[in-house]
N, C-alpha and C positions, 0 to 999 in steps of 0.2 A: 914313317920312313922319311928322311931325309937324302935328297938328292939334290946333287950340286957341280955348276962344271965352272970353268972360268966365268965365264958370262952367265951363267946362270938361267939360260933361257933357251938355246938350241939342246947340245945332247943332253940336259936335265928334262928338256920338255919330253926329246924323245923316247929315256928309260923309263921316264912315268907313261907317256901314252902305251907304249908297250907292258907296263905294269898292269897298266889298268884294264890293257884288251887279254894278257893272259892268266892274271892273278886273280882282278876282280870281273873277271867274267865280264866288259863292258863292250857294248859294241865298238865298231871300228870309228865312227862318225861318234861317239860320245867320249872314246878313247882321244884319240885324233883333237879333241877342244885341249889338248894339253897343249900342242902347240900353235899356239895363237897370239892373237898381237896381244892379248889381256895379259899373258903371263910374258910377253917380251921379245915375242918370237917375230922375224920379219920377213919371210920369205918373197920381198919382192926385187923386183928389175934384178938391181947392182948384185943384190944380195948371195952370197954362197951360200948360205942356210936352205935354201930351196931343198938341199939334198937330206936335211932332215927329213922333210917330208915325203920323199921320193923312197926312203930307208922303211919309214912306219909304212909305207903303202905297200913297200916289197913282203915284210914282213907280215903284213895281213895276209897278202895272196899264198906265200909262204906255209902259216898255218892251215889255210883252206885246203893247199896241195896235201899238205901233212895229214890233216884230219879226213880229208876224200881218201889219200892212199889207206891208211887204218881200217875206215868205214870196209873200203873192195876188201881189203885181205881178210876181215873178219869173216866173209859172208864165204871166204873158201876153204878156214880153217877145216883139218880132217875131222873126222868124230873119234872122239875119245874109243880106245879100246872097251873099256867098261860097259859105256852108254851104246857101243852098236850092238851087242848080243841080246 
């Protein structure tokens, strides 16, 4: 897959980290090495980029909210008509 943004380095880092924690199954800290200074990314002082990472971090808690609320709802679904007789 190919991703690319002006720069090449902020929102490209952050659709791959996001790739990589929901497509390929990666953790959030193995995800997250997308963006880094290796591939171009600078989140410091001056920098507005910070909010890249401030984005991939929402979106981990995001999924966790998502995948906690599924987990409860599973465990209240009714029982089938079939299966209570």
């Amino acid at each position: 897959m190919l991703i690319h943004c002006k720069a090449g380095a902020d929102r490209a880092g952050l659709i791959a980290a996001a790739w990589k924690l929901r497509q390929q199954k990666e953790t959030p800290q193995n995800a997250y090495k997308q963006l880094s200074i290796y591939y171009g990314h600078f989140p410091y002082l001056w920098s507005k980029t910070k909010v890249m990472d401030q984005s991939f971090w929402n979106y981990v808690t995001y999924l966790r909210a998502k995948k906690q609320k599924v987990t409860q709802n599973s465990k209240i679904l009714p029982i089938p008509l079939q299966l209570a007789r």
